[in-house]
C-alpha positions in Angstrom: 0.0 0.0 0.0 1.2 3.3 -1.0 2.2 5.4 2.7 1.6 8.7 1.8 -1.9 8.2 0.3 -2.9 6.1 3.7 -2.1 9.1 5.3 -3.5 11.6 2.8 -6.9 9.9 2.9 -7.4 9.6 6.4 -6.6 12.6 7.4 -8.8 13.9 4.8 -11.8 12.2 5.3 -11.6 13.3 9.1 -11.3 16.4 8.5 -14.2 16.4 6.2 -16.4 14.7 8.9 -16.1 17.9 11.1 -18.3 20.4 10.8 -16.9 23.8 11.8 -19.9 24.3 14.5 -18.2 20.8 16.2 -15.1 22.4 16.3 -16.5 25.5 17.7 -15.7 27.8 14.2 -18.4 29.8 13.0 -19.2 28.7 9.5 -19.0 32.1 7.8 -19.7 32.7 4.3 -20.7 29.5 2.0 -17.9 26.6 2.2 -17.2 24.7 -0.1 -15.8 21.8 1.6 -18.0 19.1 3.6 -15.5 19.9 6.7 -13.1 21.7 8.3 -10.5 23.9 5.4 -6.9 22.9 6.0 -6.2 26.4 7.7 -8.8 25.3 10.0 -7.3 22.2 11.1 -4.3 24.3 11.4 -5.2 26.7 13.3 -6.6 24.0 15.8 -3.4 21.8 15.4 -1.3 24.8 16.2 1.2 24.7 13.7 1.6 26.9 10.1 -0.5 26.0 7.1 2.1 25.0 5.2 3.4 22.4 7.9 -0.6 20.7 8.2 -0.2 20.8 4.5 2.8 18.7 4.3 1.6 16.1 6.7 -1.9 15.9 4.8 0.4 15.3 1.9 1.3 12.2 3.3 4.5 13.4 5.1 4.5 12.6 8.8 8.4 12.1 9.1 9.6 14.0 11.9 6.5 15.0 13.1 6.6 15.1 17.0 4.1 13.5 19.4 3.2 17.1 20.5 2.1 17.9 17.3 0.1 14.7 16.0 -1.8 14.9 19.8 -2.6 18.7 18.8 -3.9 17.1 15.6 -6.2 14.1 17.1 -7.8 16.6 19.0 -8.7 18.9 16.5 -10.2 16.1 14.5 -11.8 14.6 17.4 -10.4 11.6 17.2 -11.3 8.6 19.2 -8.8 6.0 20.9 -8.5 3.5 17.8 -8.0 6.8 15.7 -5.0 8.0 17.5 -3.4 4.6 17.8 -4.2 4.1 13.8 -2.5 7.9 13.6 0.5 7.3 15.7 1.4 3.7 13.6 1.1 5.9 10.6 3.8 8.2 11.9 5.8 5.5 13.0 5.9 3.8 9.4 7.1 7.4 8.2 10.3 6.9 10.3 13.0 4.6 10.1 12.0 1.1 8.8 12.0 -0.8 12.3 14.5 -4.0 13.0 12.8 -7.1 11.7 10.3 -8.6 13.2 10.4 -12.7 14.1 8.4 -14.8 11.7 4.5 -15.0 13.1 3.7 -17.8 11.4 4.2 -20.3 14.5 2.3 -23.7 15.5 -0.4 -24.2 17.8 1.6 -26.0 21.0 -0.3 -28.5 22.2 -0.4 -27.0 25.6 -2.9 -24.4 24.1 -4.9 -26.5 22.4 -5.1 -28.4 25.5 -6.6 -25.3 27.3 -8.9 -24.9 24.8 -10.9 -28.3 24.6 -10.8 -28.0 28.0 -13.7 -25.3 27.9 -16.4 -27.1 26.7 -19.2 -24.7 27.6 -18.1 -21.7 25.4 -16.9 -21.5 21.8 -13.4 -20.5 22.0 -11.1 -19.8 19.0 -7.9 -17.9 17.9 -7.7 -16.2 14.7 -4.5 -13.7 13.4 -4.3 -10.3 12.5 -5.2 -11.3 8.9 -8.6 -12.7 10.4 -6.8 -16.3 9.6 -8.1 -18.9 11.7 -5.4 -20.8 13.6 -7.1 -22.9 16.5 -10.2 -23.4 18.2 -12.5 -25.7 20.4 -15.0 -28.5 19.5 -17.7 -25.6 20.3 -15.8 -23.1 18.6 -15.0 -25.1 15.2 -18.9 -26.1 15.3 -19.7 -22.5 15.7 -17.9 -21.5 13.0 -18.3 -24.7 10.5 -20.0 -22.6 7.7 -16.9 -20.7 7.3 -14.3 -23.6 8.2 -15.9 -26.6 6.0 -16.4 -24.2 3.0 -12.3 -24.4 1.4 -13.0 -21.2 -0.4 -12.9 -19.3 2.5 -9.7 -20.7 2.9 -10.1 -20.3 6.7 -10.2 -16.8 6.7 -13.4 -14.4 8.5 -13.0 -11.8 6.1 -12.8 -14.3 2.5 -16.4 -15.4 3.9 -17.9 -12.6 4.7 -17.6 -10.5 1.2 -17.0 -13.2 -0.9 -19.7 -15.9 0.3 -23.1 -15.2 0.2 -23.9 -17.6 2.8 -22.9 -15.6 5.3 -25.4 -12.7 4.6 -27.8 -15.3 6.3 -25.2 -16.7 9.1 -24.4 -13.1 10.2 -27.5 -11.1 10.4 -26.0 -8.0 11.2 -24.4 -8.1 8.1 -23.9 -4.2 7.3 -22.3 -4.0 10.8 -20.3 -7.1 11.1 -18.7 -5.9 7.9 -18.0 -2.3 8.5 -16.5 -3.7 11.6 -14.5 -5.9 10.0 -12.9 -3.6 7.5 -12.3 -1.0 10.1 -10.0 -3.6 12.1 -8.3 -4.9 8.9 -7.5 -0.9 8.5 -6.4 -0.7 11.7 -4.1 -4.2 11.5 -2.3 -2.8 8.5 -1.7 0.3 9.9 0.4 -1.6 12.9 1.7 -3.9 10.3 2.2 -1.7 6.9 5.0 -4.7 5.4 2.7 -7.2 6.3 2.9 -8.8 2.7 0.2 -11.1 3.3 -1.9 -8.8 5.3 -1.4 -6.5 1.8 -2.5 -9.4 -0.7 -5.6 -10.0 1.5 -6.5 -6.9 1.4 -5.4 -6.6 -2.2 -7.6 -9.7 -3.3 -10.8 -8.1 -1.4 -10.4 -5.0 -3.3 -10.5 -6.5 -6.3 -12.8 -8.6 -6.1 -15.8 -7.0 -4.0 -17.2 -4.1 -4.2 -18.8 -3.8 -0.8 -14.8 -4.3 0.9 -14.1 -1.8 -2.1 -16.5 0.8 -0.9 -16.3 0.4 3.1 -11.7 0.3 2.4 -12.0 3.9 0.7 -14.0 5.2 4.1 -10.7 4.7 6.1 -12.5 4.1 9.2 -10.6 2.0 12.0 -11.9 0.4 15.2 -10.3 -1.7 18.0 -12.1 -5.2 18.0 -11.7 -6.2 21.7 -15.5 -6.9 22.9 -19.3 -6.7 21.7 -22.4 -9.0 20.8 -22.1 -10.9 18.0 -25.7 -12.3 16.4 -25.3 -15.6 14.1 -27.8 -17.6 12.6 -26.4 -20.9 12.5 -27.5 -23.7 9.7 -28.5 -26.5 12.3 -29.5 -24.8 15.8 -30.9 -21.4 14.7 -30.7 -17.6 16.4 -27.6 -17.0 18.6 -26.9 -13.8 20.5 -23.6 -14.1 22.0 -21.3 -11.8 24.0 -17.3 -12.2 23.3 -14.2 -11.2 24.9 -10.9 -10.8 22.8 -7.9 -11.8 24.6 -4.2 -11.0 23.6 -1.2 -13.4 23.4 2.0 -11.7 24.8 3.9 -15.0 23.6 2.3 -14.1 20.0 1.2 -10.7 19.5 -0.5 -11.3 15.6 -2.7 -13.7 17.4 -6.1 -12.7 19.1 -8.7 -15.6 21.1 -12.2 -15.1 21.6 -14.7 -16.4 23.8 -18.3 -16.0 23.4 -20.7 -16.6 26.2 -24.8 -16.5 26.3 -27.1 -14.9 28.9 -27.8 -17.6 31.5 -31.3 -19.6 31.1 -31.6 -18.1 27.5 -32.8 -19.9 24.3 -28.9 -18.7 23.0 -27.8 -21.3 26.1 -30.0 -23.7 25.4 -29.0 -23.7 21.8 -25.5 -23.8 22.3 -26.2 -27.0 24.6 -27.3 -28.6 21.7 -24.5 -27.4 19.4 -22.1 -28.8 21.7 -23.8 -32.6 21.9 -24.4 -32.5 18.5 -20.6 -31.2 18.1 -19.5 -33.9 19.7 -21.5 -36.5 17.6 -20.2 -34.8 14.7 -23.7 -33.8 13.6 -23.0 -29.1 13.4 -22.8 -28.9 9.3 -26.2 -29.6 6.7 -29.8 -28.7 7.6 -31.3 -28.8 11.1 -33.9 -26.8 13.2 -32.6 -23.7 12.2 -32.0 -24.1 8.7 -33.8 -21.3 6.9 
C-alpha cells in the first residue's frame, strides 16, 4: 500500500467529517468543503498552514508527538483513531528492526486449554482474520466458514466473498463495517505485512462492498461486543465475546463468546455442543432457513 496516500486519505476524510460548528468555528460565508478547510485544522493543530499541508500530503516524518496529539484533538479523534495515527507516523520513520516470523504452530499445551472449555466457543484467529485454533464448540460455531475451502479459513474471504454468510451473520452491514475497520487498523500496525497486503489486495478487487467500506478509512479496535449468528443447524444465537491478547504471539487474538444464563442462546449452544461432539453441526437442522 502506498504510505503517503494512507495518510492523505485519512486525514482527509476526518477532517471532512467535522463540521466547523463541532469544532467551535463559525461557519461564515458558503464553504465549499464538507469539513473543516486545512487552515482550520491548522489553526486548531497549532502549527503553520504549510506544515498541516505537508503532513496531509502524506508526510508525517519528523512529526513530534506534540504535534500529532494537537492534531487528534482537533479532529476529534477517538482511541483507535490515535493509535491508527501514531502507527502511521511510526511507518514514516526509520523502517523498524525485523520482526520474528508470526507464522508459528499451535503448541499443544494451548490446544489443551482450549478443549478443555467445553461450555463456550473458543477460537484464535490472526491479524489477517486467519483462523489458527479453536475448540470443538468453537469449530462447530464456526463450521460454515471452516468446512467451506473457499474461505480458505479466513473471517474476512467469507464474509464479502460468500453469500452464505449474509444469512449466518444477520447484522451483516455492521459485522462488515466492523470488520474492515479492524483490517485498517491491522495494516496500519503492520504496513509490510505482505500477506496482510495481498488480502487486502484480493478483497479490493474482487468485492465491491470491501471496495467501498476500504476507501472510508475508518478504524476500530475489536476487543469486545455482541455478535448475532444464525447458524444452519440450531438457529438464532446472540452471544457476547471477549478478545484476549497473546503476549507470547502478538498477531494472534482468542475469543470467547458466552450466552445470557437460562436463555434460548444457552440452550441452543447446549445442543450445538452434543451434536458437536456426535459430529452432527454442518447440513440442515432446526434452524436451517
Amino acid at each position: 500500500m502506498d504510505h503517503r496516500a494512507e495518510v492523505t486519505e485519512f486525514l482527509r476524510t476526518r477532517r471532512d467529517r467535522i463540521t466547523p460548528e463541532r469544532a467551535g468555528i463559525i461557519g461564515g460565508e458558503r464553504r465549499r468543503v464538507p469539513g473543516l478547510r486545512r487552515e482550520e485544522v491548522a489553526m486548531l493543530t497549532g502549527v503553520s498552514v504549510e506544515y498541516y499541508a505537508r503532513m496531509e500530503r502524506g508526510d508525517l516524518g519528523g512529526v513530534s508527538v506534540e504535534v500529532l496529539d494537537a492534531l487528534a484533538r482537533a479532529l476529534k479523534l477517538d482511541e483507535a483513531e490515535i493509535d491508527h495515527l501514531n502507527d502511521l507516523a511510526r511507518a514514516a520513520g526509520p523502517p523498524p528492526r525485523r520482526r520474528r516470523p508470526v507464522e508459528q504452530a499451535v503448541k499443544p499445551t494451548l490446544q489443551r486449554f482450549l478443549d478443555a472449555v467445553t461450555g463456550a466457543p473458543m477460537w484464535v484467529r490472526d491479524r489477517r482474520l486467519d483462523f489458527v485454533a479453536a475448540n470443538p464448540l468453537g469449530r462447530a460455531l464456526y463450521a460454515p466458514m471452516l468446512d467451506d475451502p473457499a474461505n480458505q479459513g479466513n473471517t474476512a474471504r467469507f464474509t464479502f466473498l460468500n453469500p452464505a454468510s449474509r444469512v449466518f451473520f444477520p447484522d451483516w452491514e455492521e459485522n462488515a463495517d466492523d470488520m474492515v475497520a479492524t483490517l485498517r487498523t491491522y495494516a496500519g500496525q503492520n504496513p509490510l505485512d505482505r500477506k496482510l497486503t495481498d488480502l487486502i489486495g484480493e478483497l479490493v478487487t474482487r468485492s465491491d462492498t470491501f471496495r467501498y467500506r476500504w476507501a472510508k478509512h475508518n478504524v476500530r479496535h475489536h476487543r469486545a461486543g455482541i455478535k448475532r449468528i444464525h447458524h444452519p443447524v440450531v438457529g438464532d444465537l446472540e452471544l457476547s465475546y471477549e478478545a484476549m491478547e497473546f503476549p507470547a504471539n502478538p498477531d494472534w487474538f482468542m475469543f470467547a463468546f458466552t450466552a445470557e444464563p437460562g436463555s434460548p442462546t444457552e440452550e441452543r449452544l447446549m445442543l450445538l455442543g452434543s451434536l458437536s461432539v456426535a459430529g452432527q453441526t454442518t447440513g440442515s437442522g432446526p434452524g436451517r432457513r
